[in-house]
C-alpha positions, 0 to 999 in steps of 0.5 A: 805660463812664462809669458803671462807672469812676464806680462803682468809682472813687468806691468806691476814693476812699472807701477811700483817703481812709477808709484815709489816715486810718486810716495817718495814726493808726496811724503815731502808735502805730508811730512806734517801729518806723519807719525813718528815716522820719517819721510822716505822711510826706507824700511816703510817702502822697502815693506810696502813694495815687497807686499804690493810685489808679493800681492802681484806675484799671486794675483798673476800666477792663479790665472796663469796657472788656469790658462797653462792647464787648458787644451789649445785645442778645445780654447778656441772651440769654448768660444 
């Protein structure tokens, strides 16, 4: 189980920070189109990283959970 959330974790940890980046620049190009709402809002990323993390967490934990309750020794024979 350890070694699939650490797969899909670091995974998601890659992108979130690839894709804070790529927010962080792209709110400079539509800081026009904003609302009340400042570009690098740090409450807004801080908001929206901690759902994406949090969407990541659960999306990676059923899976593994359902691959840790299989018998390593009926897996192979399944297929």
């Amino acid at each position: 189980m350890t070694l699939v959330l650490r797969r899909g974790l670091g995974l998601t940890l890659v992108g979130i920070v690839l894709g804070g980046f790529a927010a962080f620049g792209a709110t400079r190009v539509l800081e026009s189109m904003l609302y009340e709402v400042k570009p690098g809002d740090p409450a807004t990323f801080a908001l929206l990283t901690a759902v994406l993390a949090m969407v990541a967490l659960l999306a990676t934990c059923v899976p593994a959970w359902r691959a840790s309750r299989v018998d390593p020794l009926v897996a192979p024979r399944a297929e």
